[in-house]
N, C-alpha and C positions, 0 to 999 in steps of 0.2 A: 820892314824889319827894324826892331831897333835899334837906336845908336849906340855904340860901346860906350860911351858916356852914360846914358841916360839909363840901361841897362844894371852899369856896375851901381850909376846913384840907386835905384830898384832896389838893387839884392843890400847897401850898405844902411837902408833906410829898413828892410824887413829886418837884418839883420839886429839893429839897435831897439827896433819894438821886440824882439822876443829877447832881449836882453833886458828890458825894461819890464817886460811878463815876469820873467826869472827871477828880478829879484823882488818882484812884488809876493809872487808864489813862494821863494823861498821863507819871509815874513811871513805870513798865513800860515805856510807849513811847520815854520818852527813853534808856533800857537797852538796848532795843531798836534804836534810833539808833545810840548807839559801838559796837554792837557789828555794826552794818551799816558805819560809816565803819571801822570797824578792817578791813572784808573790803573795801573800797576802797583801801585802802592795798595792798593785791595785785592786783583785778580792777581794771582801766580800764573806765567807761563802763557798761554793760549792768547799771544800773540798776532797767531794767524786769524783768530776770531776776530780781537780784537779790530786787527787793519780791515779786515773786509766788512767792517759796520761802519766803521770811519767812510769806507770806499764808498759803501750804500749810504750814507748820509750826502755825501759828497755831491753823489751821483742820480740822488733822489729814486733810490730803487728800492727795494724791501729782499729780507733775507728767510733764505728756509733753513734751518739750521737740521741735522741728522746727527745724533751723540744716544747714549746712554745717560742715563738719571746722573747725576752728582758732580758734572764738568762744570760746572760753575756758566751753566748760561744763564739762567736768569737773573743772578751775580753782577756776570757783566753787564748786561743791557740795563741793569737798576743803577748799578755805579756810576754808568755812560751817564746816564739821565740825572744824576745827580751831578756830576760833573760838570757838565751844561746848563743845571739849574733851569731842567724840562721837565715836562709834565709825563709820568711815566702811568701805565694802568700793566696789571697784568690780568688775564683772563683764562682759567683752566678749562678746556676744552672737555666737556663729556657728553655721552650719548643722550642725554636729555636735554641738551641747551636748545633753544632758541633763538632763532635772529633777534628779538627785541631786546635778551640777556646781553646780545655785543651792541646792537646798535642804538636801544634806546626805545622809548615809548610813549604815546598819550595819553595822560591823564585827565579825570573829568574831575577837576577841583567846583564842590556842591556849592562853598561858600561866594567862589566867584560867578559862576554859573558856567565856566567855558574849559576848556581842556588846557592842559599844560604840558609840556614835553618836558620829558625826564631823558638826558642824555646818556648814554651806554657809555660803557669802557673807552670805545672805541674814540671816544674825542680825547686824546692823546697826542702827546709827541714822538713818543715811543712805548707800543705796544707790543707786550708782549702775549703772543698766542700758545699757551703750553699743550704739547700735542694735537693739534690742529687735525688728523687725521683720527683723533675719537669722536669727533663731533658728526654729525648727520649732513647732508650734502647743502641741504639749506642753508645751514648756518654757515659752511665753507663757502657756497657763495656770496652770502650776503657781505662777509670780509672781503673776497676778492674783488667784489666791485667797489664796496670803498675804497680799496686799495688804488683800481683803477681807474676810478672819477673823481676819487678826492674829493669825496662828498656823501652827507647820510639824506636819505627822505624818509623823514616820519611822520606820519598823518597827514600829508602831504604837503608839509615843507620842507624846503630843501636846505640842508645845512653844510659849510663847506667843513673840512678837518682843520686841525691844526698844520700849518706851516713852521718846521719841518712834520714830515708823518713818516716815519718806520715803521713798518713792522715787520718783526722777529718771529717769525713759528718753528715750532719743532718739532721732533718726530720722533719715535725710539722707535729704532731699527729691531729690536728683538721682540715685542711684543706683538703679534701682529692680532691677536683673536679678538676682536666686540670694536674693531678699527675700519674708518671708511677711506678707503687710498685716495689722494688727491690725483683726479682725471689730469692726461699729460696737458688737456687745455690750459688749466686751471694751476699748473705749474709751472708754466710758462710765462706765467704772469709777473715771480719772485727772479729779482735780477741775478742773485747768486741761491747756489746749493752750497750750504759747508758744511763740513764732516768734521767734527770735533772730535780730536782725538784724547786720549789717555794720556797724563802729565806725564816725564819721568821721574826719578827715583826721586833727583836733588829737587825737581820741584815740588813732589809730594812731602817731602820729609818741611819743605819751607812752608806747605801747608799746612801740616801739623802744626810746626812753628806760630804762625800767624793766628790759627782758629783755636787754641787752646791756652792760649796766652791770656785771658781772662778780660785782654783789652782790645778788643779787633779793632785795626785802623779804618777813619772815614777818610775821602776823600776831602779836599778842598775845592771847592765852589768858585773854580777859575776860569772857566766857559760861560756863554752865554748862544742863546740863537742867531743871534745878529752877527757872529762870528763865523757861524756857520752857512747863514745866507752870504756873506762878504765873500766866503771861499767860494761859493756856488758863481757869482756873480765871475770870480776869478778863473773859474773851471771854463768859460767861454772864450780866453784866449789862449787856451793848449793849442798849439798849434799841430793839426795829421797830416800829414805828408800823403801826396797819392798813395805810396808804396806802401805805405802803412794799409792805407784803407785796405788794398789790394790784398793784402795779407791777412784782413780781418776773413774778407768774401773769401778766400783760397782755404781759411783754414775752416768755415762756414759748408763752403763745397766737397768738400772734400769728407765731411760727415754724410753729404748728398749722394757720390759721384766719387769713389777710392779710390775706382779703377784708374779717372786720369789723370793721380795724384801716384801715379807709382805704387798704390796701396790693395791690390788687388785683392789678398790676403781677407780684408774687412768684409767685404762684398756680401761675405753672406753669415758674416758675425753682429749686422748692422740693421734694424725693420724699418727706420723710420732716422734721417735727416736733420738737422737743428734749423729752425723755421728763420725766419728775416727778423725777429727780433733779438735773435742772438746776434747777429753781425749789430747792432744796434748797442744792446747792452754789453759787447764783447768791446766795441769801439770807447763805451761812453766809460767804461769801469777804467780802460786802459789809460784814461786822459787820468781820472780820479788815482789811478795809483802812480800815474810819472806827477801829476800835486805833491803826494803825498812824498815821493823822492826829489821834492823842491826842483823841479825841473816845469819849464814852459811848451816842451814838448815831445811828443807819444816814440819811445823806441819801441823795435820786435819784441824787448823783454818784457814792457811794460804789457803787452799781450800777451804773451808767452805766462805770465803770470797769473793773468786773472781767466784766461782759459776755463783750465779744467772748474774751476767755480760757475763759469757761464752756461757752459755746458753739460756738465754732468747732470743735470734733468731735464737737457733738451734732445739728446740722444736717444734711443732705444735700441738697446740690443733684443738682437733676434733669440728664437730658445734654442736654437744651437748653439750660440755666444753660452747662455746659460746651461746650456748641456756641458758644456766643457769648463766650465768654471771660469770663460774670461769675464771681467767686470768693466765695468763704462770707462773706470779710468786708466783702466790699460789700454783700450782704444785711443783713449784721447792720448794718450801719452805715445803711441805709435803714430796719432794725426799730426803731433806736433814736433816729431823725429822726421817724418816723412817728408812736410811741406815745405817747399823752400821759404827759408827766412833771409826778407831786401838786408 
């Protein structure tokens, strides 16, 4: 057993490294600040877009975005990337594209005698995927394995991406006809789902404001990647508490297993579970957003927050859920009322 001395020096020595975490984090995060109010000064409103790119930057994860045409997504992720002074591509997804249109090709140059690779969209810092769900299942794959090897093979060399690498895809939720749905594998891939909502009034009228003013404002060129790799580097001393973790797994199970979570109710609103990489990108998003609130480590809110983003496409509701009009995120919002929070 240890000695009461040697104990309290333990706890007064952890103590001062996550003091010393803190206020390294709180610097980064405030960098991290102007250079979100700098892409403000272009995007009106969507705020919650904004944090969870920052989050997926952070967190080296990629985003599925769900909105209607005209929210200003491709907006922001162009602003982001200029804001950073990254290399941005965007790519319109249609039912005739090809893997070689994202990822690139060989050419047989006559004059040299030997082939040459031509590199696709996809070598970027941030890409964006505009409706990702028109395209044909090949070319959905051929993205997601980029996404998840962090590497292109063309004519069989292998090339790695750019560090960082996002990608942004989106979706309209109301179009569905001449559309191929992303398999729930192949969505499980995207660390978050966001749902982009409709500005209100004051922010629309400031949109008006800003887009018809004859002079739209740019951004300033205040970021860099090295800022971003700094904070990554930083994101390794969040400090999770057992109880936390415990709380990731419980609120993970509990999409499994409602019954013995007090949630019986679910059981048959519920097909299918969120797999073990949600407790993963549930844990790893929650570290990136207590960064983001200049803190060195993970509270229940900090999960509590990035939840429903983790989950809402790792879920499946049954067609009784759908029979009756409940939706994924009344579920989770009943999963997160239900489980006990340390």
């Amino acid at each position: 057993m240890m000695p009461g001395g040697a104990s309290q020096g333990c706890n007064t020595g952890m103590e001062n490294s996550i003091l010393d975490a803190n206020e390294r984090i709180r610097l980064a995060a405030d960098g991290l600040g102007e250079l979100l109010n700098e892409v403000r000064q272009v995007i009106v409103g969507q705020n919650h877009l904004l944090e969870r790119l920052m989050i997926a930057l952070l967190a080296d994860g990629h985003v599925l975005l769900e909105g209607v045409p005209g929210l200003a997504k491709t907006l922001s992720i162009n602003t982001l990337a200029d804001t950073l002074q990254a290399e941005f591509s965007r790519i319109q997804f249609t039912p005739d594209l090809l893997p070689a249109d994202l990822l690139g090709t060989s050419i047989f140059d006559a004059k040299k005698g030997r082939f040459t690779t031509k590199r696709g969209p996809v070598f970027a810092n941030l890409l964006l995927a505009d409706e990702i769900n028109r395209a044909p299942a090949k070319v959905q794959s051929a993205l997601l394995e980029a996404m998840q090897e962090r590497q292109v093979t063309i004519g069989g060399e292998t090339m790695p991406l750019p560090e960082p690498f996002l990608v942004l895809a989106t979706q309209n939720p109301i179009e569905q006809e001449g559309t191929y749905p992303l398999p729930e594998a192949q969505l499980d891939r995207f660390m978050l789902k966001v749902k982009v909502s409709y500005p209100s009034k004051q922010e629309e009228l400031e949109i008006i404001e800003r887009m018809t003013a004859g002079v739209r404002p740019t951004p300033r060129r205040i970021g860099t990647l090295a800022m971003i790799a700094d904070a990554r580097q930083l994101m390794s001393t969040i400090h999770v508490a057992d109880k936390i973790k415990r709380y990731v797994v419980d609120l993970v199970f509990a999409t499994r297993q409602p019954r013995e979570y007090g949630l019986g109710e679910l059981v048959d609103l519920i097909a299918f579970g969120a797999s073990p990489r949600a407790s993963i990108y549930l844990t790893v998003a929650a570290k990136a957003h207590a960064f983001l609130k200049k803190r060195a480590y993970v509270m229940p809110d900090d999960v509590k927050a990035v939840a429903p983003d983790v989950l809402r496409h790792r879920v499946l509701i049954s067609y009784e859920a759908e029979a009756e009009g409940v939706t994924i995120d009344e579920i989770i919002r009943k999963i997160l009322l239900g489980v006990k929070v340390p």
